[in-house]
N, C-alpha and C positions, 0 to 999 in steps of 0.2 A: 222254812224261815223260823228262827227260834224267837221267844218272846222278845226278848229288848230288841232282836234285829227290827219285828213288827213295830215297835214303839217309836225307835231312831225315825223309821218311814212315818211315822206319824208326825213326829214333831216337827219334823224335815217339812212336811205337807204344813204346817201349822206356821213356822217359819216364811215360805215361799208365800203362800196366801197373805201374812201379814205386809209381806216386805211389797205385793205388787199393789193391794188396797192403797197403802202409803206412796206407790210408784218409786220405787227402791229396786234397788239388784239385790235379789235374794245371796247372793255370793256376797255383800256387805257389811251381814250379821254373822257370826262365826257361834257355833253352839260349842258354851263350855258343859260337857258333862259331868254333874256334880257328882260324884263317887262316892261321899265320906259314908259309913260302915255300912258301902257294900263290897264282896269280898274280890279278890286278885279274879278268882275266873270270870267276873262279871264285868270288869272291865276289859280281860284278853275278848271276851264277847263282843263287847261295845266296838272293838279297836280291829274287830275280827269285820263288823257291820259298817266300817268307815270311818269311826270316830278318832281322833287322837288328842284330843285337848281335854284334860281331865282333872277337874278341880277338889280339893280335901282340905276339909277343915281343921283336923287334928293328926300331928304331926307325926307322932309314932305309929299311927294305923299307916298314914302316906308311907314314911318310910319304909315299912314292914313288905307293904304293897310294890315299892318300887325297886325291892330288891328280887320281887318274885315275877316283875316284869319287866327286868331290865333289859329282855333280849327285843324287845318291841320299841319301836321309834317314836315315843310318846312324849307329850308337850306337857309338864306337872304346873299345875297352877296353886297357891295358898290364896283362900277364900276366907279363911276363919279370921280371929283377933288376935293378934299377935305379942305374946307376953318376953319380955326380955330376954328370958334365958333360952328361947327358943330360937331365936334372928339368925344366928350360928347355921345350925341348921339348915333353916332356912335361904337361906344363902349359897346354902353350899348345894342344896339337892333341887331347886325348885326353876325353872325358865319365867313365869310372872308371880307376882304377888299383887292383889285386887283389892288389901284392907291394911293397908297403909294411913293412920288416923294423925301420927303425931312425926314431929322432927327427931325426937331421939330413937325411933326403930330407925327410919330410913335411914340416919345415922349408922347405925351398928350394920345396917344389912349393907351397905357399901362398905366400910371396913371390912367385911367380913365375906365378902364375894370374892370368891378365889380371882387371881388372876388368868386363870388360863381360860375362866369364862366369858362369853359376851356380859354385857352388862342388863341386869337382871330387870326387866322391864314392872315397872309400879303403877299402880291406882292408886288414887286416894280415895279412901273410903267416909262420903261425907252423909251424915245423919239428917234428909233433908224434913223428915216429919218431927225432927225432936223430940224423940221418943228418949226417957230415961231409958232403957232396958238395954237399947241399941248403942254399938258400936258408932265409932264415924263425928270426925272434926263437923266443926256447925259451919252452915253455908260463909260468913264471912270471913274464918278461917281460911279456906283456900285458897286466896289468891299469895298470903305471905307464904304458907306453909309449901304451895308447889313451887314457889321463885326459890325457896330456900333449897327444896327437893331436887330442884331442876341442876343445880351445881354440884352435888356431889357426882364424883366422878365413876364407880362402877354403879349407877344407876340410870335405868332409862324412862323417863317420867310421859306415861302413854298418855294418862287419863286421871276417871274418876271411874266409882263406882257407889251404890248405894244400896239399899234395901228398906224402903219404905212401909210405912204402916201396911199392912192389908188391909184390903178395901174389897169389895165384892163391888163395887161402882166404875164404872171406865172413868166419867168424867175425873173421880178423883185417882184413880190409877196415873190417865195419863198429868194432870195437874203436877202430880208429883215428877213423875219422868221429867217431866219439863221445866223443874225447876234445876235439875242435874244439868238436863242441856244447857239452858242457861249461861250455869255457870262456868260449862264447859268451853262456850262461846266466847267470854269475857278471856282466855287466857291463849296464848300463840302457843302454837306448836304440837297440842294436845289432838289425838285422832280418835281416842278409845271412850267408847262410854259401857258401861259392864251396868247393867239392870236391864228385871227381867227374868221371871222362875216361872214354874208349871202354869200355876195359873193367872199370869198377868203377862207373858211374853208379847201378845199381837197391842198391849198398849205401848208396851215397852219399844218395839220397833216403831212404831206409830211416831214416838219421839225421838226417833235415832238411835235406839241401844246398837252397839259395834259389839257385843257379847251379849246371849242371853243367858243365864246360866240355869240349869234344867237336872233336876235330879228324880224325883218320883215321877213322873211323867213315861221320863225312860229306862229306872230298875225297880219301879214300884215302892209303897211303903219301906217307912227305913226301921233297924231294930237298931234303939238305943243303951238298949243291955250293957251296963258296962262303960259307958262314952262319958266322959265328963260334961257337967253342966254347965257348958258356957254361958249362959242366962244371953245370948246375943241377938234372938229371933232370928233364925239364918235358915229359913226355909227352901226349899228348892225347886 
């Protein structure tokens, strides 16, 4: 069994434990694996070990990647902050997006989703610790911004997502989770909640994450050689 297969089983193990302590179906969290610069054969690996939901932060690595694995039945997700010139794109090559903050991307990424695809399923990505540094609309935010979301027409409005201060504290781990849920709870229709990385996922189920997204965990340290500085804390 080759490394990351041993890791997938780990997390997998790490996930199930979480999901029966909280008395959950382990099959109710779906593990996104965070990819961004690691390389094409590391994810043919991951996808070789059962994985197929695979999330990237920066868009020209994604594509580069999804051209050298397009023969694999893989689910691309955008995790990262999305800059205008980029929605195009995005749009055109991606099945969700998790960091969805303002009315004018989700704009552009429904004009700009082809017709011949489903309609491209969204988070909104809200900043529930209010961190300058961080990405993501402020809690009071969402309730206009997803009603507004929720009618454009090639879009499909799942959820929320976040990424919170780190904390080495459960109680504040899950404190924060729970203010996601929340908000999640205040709105019809929504099913998904996306939070949750290496080290905070068992708080993160704890409060219902419907995604955990997990990167070092299961391809080890990342090398940023090269990678633009999103300044967005997006750890994995």
């Amino acid at each position: 069994m080759s490394t990351i297969a041993k890791n997938i089983a780990k997390v997998v193990s790490r996930i199930c434990d979480a999901a029966q302590v909280s008395a959950r179906e382990a099959a109710s969290v779906g593990l996104l694996a965070v990819s961004k610069t690691q390389p094409a054969h590391a994810v043919r690996e991951a996808h070789e070990a059962g994985l197929n939901d695979f999330g990237e932060n920066y868009l020209q690595e994604a594509l580069d990647k999804q051209r050298l694995l397009d023969d694999l039945p893989l689910v691309w997700h955008f995790i990262g902050p999305i800059q205008s010139n980029k929605t195009r794109a995005i749009a055109e090559h991606f099945d969700w997006v998790h960091s969805v903050d303002r009315l004018k991307i989700a704009q552009r990424l429904s004009d700009q989703r082809p017709a011949h695809l489903p309609p491209l399923n969204i988070c909104l990505q809200v900043n529930v610790s209010g961190e300058d540094s961080k990405s993501g609309c402020a809690p009071e935010e969402v309730a206009p911004l997803a009603a507004a979301v929720a009618q454009l027409p090639n879009l499909r409005l799942r959820g929320l997502m976040t990424i919170p201060a780190p904390s080495d504290d459960l109680a504040e781990q899950r404190a924060a989770f729970a203010r996601l849920r929340h908000l999640l709870e205040r709105e019809d229709g929504l099913d998904t909640l996306s939070m949750g990385m290496s080290q905070d996922l068992e708080s993160a189920i704890a409060e219902g994450a419907t995604w955990v997204r997990i990167g070092t965990a299961l391809f080890g340290a990342r090398d940023y050689s090269g990678k633009p500085d999103t300044n967005q804390g997006t750890p994995a």
